[in-house]
N, C-alpha and C positions, 0 to 999 in steps of 0.2 A: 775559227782562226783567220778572220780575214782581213786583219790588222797586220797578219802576217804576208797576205799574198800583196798587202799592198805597198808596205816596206820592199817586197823583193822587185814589185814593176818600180818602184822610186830608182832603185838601182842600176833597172835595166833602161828604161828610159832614157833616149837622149834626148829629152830633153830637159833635163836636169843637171847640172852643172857638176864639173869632177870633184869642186869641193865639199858640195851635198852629198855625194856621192861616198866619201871620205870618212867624211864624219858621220854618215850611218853602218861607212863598213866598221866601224871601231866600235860597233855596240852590237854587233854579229851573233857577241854571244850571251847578249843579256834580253833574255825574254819579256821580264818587266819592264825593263826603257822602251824596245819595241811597242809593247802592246801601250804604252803611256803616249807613246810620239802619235800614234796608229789608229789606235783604237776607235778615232770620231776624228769630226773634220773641227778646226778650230772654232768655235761658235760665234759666231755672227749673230751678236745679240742687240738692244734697244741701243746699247751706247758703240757697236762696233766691235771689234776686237782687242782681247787686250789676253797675253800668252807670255810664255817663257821665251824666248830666244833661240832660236833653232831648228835642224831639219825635222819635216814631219808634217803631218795635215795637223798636227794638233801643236802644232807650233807657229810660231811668231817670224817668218823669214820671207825671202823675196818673190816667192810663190802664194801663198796666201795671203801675202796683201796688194799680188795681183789680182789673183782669185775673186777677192770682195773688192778691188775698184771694177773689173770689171762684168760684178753684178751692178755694182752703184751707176755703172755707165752705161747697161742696160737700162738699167730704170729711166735714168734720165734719159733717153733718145727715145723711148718707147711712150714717152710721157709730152716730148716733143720742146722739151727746153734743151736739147744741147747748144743752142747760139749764146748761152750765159754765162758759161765757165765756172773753176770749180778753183778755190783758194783754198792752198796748200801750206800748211806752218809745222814748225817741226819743235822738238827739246833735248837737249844735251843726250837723252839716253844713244846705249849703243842701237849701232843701224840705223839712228833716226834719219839722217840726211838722206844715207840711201832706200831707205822705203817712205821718205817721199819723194825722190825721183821715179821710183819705182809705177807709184801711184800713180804719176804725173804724167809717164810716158804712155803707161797704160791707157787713160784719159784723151792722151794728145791722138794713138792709134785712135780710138773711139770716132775723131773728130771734133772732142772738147774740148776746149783751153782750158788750161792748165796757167793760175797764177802763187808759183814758190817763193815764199821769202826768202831771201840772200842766205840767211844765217837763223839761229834759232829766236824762236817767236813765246810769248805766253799765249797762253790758251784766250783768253779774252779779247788779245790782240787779232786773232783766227775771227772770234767770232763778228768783231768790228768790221774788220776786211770783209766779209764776203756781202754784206752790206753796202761796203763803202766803193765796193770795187760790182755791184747789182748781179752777183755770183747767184747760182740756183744753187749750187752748195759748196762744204767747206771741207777738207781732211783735215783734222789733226795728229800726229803721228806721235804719241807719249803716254806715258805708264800712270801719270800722275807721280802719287807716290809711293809707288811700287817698290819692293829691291830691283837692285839694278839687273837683275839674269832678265825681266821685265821690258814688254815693249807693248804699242798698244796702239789702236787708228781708232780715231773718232768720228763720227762722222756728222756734220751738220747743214740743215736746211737754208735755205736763202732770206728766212727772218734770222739766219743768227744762233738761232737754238740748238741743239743738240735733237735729233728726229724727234716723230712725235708719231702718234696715230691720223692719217693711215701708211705715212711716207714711210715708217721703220718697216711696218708689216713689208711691203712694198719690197722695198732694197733686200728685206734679209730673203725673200722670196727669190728674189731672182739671182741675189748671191748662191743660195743652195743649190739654184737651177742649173749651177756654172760645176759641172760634174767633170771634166775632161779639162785639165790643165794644159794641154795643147790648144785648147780654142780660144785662149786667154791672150787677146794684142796686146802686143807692145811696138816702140820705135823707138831710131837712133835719137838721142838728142840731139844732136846736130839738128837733122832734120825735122825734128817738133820745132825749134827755135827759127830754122828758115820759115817752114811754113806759118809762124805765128801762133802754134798754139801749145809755146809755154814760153811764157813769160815770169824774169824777174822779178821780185817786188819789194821794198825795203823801205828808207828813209821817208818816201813820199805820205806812205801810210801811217809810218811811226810820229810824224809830226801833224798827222790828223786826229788823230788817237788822244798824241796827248792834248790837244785842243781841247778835246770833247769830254777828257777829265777834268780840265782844270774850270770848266761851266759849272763843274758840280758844288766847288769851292762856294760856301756859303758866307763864312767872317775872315775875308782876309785881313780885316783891321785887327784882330788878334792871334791870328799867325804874323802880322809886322810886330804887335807888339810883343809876343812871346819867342819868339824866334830863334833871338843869341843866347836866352836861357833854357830852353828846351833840347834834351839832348835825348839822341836816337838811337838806338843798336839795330842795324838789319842785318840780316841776312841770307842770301839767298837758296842756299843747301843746296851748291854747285848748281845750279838751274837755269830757269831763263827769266826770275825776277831782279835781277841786278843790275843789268841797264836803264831797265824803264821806268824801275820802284826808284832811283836814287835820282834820277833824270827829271822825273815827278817834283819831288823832294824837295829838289834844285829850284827848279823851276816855281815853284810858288812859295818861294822864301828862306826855306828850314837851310840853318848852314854846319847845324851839330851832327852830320848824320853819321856814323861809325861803321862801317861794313867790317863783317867778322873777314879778317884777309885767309885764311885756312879753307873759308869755305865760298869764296866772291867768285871764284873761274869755273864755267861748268867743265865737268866731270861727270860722266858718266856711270862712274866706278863707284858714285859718291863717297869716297875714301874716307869721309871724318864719321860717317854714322852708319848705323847696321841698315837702317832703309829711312829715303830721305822725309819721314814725316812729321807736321810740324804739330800733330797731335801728342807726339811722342817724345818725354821729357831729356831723350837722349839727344833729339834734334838740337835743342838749346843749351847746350852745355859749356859748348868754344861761345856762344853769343852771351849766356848770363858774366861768364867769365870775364869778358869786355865791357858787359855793364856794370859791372862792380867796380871795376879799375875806370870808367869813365863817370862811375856815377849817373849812370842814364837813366829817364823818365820813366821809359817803355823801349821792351824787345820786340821785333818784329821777325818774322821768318815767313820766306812766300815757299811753297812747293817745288818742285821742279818743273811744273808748267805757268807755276803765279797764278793757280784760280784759286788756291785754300792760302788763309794767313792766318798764324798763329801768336800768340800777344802771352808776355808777360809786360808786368806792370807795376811800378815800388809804389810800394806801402811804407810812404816817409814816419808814420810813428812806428814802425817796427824795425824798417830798415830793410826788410824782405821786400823780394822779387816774386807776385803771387801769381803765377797763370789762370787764363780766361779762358774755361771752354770756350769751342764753338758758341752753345747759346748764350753764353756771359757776353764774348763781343758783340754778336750778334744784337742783343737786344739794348745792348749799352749804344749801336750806332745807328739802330732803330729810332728808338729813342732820342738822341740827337738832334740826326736828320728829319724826325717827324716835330721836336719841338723848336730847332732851329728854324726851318722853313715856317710856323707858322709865326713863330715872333717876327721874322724878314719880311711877310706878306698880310701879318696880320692877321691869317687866317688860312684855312686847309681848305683844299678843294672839297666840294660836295661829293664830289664820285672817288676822294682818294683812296686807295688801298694798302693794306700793310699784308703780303704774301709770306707764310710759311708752308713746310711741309709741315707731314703728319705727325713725324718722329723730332718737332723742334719743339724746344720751351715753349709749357704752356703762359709763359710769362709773353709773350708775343701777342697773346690774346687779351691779355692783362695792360698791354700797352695801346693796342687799337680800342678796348674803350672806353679807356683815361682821354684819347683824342679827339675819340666817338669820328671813327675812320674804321671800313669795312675790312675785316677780317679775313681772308681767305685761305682754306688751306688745301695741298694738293697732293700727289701721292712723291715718297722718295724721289730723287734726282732733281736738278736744279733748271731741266727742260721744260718741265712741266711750268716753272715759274715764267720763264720767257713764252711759256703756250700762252699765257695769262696775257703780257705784253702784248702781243699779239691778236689777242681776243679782244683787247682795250681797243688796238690802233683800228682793227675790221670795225668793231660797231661804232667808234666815234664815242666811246662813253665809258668811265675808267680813267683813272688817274695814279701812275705808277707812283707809291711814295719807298715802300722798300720793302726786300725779297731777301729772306737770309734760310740755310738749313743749317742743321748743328751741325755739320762736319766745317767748322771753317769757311763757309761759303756765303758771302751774300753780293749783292748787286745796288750797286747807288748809281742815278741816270740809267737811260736806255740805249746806251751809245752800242753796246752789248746786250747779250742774250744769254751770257751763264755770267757763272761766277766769276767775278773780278777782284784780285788781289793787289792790285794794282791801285783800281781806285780804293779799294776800302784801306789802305796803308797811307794814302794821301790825307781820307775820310778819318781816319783814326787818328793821325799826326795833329789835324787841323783840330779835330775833339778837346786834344790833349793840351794843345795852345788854346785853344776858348775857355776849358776850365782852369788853368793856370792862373791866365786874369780873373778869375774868381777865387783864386789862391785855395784853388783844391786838382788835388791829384785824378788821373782817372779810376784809380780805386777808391778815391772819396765818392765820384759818381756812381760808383759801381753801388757803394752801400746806401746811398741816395736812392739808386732806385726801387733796392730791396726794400728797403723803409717803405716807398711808399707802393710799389706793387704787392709785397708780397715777398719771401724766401723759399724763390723755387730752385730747386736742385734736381738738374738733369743728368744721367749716366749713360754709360754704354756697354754691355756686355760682350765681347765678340768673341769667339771660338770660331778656331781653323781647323779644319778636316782636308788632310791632304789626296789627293790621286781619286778614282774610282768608287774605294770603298768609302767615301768621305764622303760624296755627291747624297749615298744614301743614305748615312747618318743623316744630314744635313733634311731631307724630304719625312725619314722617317719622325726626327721632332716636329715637324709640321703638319702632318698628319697627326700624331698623338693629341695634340695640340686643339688642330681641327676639329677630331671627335671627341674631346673630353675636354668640355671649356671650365676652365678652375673656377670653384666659385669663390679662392678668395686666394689672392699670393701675398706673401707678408705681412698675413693681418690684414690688408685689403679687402675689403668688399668686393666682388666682379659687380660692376651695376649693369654696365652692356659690351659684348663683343660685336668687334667688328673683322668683316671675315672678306677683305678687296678682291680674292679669287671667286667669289660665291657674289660678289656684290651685296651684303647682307650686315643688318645692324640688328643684334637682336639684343631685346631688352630682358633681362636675366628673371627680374622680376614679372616681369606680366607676358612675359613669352614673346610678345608683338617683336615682329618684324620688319626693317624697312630698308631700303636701297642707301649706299653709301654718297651714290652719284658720284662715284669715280670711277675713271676706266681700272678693269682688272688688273691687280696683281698678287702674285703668291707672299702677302701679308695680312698679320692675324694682331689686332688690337683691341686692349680693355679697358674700359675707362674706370675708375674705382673710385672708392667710397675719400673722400678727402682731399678731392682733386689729383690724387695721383693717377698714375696710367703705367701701360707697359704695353711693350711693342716688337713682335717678333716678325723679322724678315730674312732670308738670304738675302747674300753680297750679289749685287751683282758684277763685278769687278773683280771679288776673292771666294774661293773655297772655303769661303764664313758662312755662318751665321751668327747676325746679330742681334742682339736684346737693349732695346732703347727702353729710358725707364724716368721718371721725373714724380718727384715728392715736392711738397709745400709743410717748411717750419716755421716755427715759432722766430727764430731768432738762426744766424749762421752757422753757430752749435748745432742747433736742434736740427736744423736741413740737414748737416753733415751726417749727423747720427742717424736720420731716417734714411738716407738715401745710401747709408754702410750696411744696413737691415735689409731693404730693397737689395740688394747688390748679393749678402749671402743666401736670399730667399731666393733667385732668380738661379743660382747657382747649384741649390739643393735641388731646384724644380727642376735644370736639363739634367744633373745627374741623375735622376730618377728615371729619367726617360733612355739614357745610354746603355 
């Protein structure tokens, strides 16, 4: 019960504020909340914190994200870069403004500078700054897209990225180490801002930023030409892509562009949807609605932080509005930007590379050597791809051409270091005006490139396990999993598993063995007979676990109907383990 004794020092504690204080005495009498607030410390994982809102170590509030800034301000001074400073960006959700102040002040006690955006920032705009501002690291303070009870600190390295090995190990180490919430500084503002170390930041960055987008701009002769006929729906799902996506926009010519007005003001609350994600067909509903009434080309929707963007897209012979997975845009602006760039130049760098994760379209593979451009692929999260960026710029050899994962995420330029929804809505606009002068839609291209790659069709499976007993479900499929490798799921052949915790590729058939050559993770992959695959991971961001799963048809039909088959066989196989 010591989840209990620690709820009662929260109480007695001065130093704990009487409104925390308040709001744990009004759950006095519920043992379950208790032991849910109590029970562990909020975990301090590879991407940071991310938690519900509210009092408790296992909560999202102004104490633990003291807590882990000042492990991260440990790290840093014990490592001997505090003269760098750390840039702070924030998103509409609740508390975000004030935990990062929180952060900041934390930081500034430390003796670090501290540089906060005015107002709220997109996540890629965080990863620009600390860059552009020679930060040794960065906070970002947002859920993604979370529901709104949701709040979350990110935390990144001075290339930009999102940690990596060994600086996460690092940070979460010395966050853990920080056991005693009284030893945790803080300062007045006032006094950080006399001293110099916390500083404002705003316009000066946001118009570097968009500089360094619009470099990326390939055919602005067919954004002039396409321009007054091209029409846009974005939207930004009360967030913080609404300034800077329409700003963009603006700025390199497009003057159709429609913002859904319901959902353009951040909000917190996200009040038009049950959680603001643009994977989720509820996201687009107020936006297809305006694109019906404006007749628009293509819908656009950024996150609440603008690092995922989500696309529909008319299909002028039908008249429908048809959504693009993640890997659908992905490999549609893949593809683009890999065959634009070599018509502009003639030709492809010898060293260029096209990066995906593990769990992304094997059509990405399909497209690197139609170019005969190196393939790379890397484990979950979008850090790892900027680890790559980074391993290019150290050796001098390496040529970034494009980095996408199927959740919505890719990266065009290296102005940044994660995902940018920003530029890929510029990236996708500018698409959609090049193939117009070829008097085809982006769903013509779309089927263009199934023709000629191939009809791969990727899915997702994810199941939520809530509190406690859920963490075990969630380990106990993984394990089942672990020790009893299928040897065939929906008609599939298993030909080899792959097992990132174990470091281990084993071939089904001749038993042989071999290293994945990736750093560990608790994910289990199979490659199968027909170029299909399947891919089981926990979330690390949700109480999920996920099932990534991608088939190769004959024809649109044929994908659809394999990858309906894939989808009930995936579903048979956890029920069987529950």
């Amino acid at each position: 019960m010591e989840y209990k004794s620690i709820y009662e020092s929260w109480l007695e504690n001065p130093y704990f504020d009487e409104a925390t204080k308040k709001e744990l005495e009004s759950i006095k009498n519920d043992e379950n909340e208790i032991k849910e607030r109590f029970y562990k410390d909020l975990e301090f994982g590879t991407a940071g914190l991310r938690g519900i809102i509210g009092a408790g170590t296992n909560r999202m509030n102004v104490y633990t994200v003291r807590k882990a800034t000042q492990g991260l301000a440990n790290y840093i001074n014990k490592k001997g870069f505090g003269n760098q400073g750390v840039a702070i960006a924030f998103d509409s959700r609740r508390m975000s403004p004030e935990f990062a102040d929180e952060a900041a002040l934390c930081l500034a006690a430390n003796g670090i500078k501290a540089y906060v955006f005015e107002s709220l920032r997109p996540t890629p705009e965080l990863s620009f700054a600390v860059r552009q501002l020679k930060c040794i690291a960065g906070i970002n303070i947002t859920a993604s897209h979370n529901p709104p009870e949701y709040n979350g600190y990110k935390v990144y390295w001075e290339d930009g990225a999102q940690i990596t090995p060994p600086h996460d190990g690092g940070i979460m180490a010395e966050v853990k180490a920080v056991t005693d919430y009284n030893t945790v500084k803080t300062m007045d503002k006032a006094e950080a801002q006399e001293k110099g170390l916390y500083e404002t930041i705003g316009a000066a960055i946001d118009d570097k930023y968009m500089e360094a987008l619009k470099k990326q701009v390939i055919h602005w002769d067919s954004i002039k030409e396409a321009q007054k006929d091209l029409k846009i729906v974005y939207t930004p799902l009360h967030g913080t892509g609404n300034i800077p996506a329409r700003r963009v926009l603006k700025e390199i010519g497009f003057e159709n562009v429609y913002v859904v007005p319901e959902q353009e003001l951040p909000d917190g609350e996200f009040p038009t949807v049950s959680y603001p994600n643009p994977e989720a067909a509820e996201a687009f509903e107020l936006a297809l609605k305006l694109a019906k009434e404006k007749d628009a080309d293509l819908v656009l929707a950024t996150d609440p932080d603008a690092d995922r963007l989500g696309v529909y897209v008319k299909d002028t012979k039908s008249g429908e509005y048809i959504t693009l997975t993640g890997n659908m845009s992905g490999c549609l602006l893949a593809d683009y930007e890999i065959s634009q760039r070599k018509e502009k130049d003639g030709k492809l760098p010898e060293d260029g590379a096209l990066i995906k994760t593990i769990v992304t379209s094997n059509m990405a593979d399909a497209i690197a050597k139609y170019y005969d451009v190196k393939l790379i692929e890397v484990l979950t999260g979008f850090k790892f791809i900027g680890q790559q960026i980074l391993g290019f710029e150290k050796a001098g050899k390496g040529t970034y051409l494009f980095g996408f994962e199927e959740s919505y995420g890719c990266l065009i330029g290296t102005h940044a270091r994660d995902k940018d929804a920003i530029v890929a809505t510029m990236a996708l606009c500018e698409a959609a005006a090049y193939y117009k002068t070829k008097n085809m839609t982006l769903w013509d291209a779309m089927i263009a490139m199934y023709e000629k790659y191939g009809f791969y069709k990727d899915g997702i499976k994810a199941i939520g396990f809530e509190g406690i007993a859920g963490l075990e479900k969630i380990q106990n499929i993984m394990t089942t999993l672990r020790e009893n490798t299928p040897a065939e799921i929906g008609g599939y052949k298993v030909l080899s598993a792959r097992d990132y915790q174990a470091d281990t590729i084993k071939d089904m058939a001749t038993g042989e063995v071999t290293p994945t050559g990736l750093p560990n993770s608790n994910v289990l992959y199979y490659d199968m007979s027909d170029n299909a695959w399947l891919c089981a991971r926990p979330s690390g961001t949700e109480p999920k676990i996920k099932f990534y799963y991608g088939v190769v048809g004959e024809s649109l039909e044929d994908a659809d109907a394999k990858s309906a088959a894939m989808a009930d066989a995936v579903e048979k196989m956890i029920n069987e383990m529950l």
